[in-house]
Residue, then its C-alpha position, 0 to 999 in steps of 0.5 A: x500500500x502507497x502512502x499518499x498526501x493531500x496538499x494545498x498551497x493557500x493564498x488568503x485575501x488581505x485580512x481574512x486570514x482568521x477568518x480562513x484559518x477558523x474555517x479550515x480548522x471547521x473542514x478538516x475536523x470534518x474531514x479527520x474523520x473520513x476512513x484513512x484520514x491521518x493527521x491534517x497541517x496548516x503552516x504560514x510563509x514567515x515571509x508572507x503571512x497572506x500564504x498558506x500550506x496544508x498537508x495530511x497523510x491517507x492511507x489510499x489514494x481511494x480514501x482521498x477520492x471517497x473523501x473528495x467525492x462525498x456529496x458535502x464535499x464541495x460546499x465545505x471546501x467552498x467555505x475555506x476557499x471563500x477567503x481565498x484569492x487562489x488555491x492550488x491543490x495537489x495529491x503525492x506519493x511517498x517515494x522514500x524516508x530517511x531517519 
């Protein structure tokens, strides 16, 4: 079994970084509790506080797509996307690890 990764590289509207951050807490709570989920992070660009990242392992690259086809799917991602000038989202493998 491959390991996989859902990823999204975020740029928030000019003072509506709160108000994204509470909102995609809101999403991945609900999406934490999908089959083969694992743990979900955001981190903020130091340098550009307007930018975001997020990154969560799943087990399957089915778990991801059972997820992003659930019929509530859409709207929640919406809600967090609302605060957003561009998304950009991207799904990866692991291919190695070092210890």
């Amino acid at each position: 079994m491959t390991e996989t990764y859902t990823s999204g590289s975020w740029f928030v509207k000019p003072g509506e970084e709160d108000a994204f951050i509470q909102d995609w807490t809101a999403f991945v709570t609900w999406a934490s509790g999908m089959p083969g989920s694992g743990t979900f992070r955001l981190v903020r660009d130091l340098d550009n506080p307007s930018h975001f990242m997020s990154f969560a392992p799943w087990d399957s690259r089915e778990a991801q797509n059972s997820w992003r086809e659930n019929p509530d799917f859409p709207e929640r991602i919406g809600r967090v996307r609302s605060h957003c000038e561009d998304f950009q989202p991207s799904t990866f493998e692991l291919v190695t690890t070092i210890a």
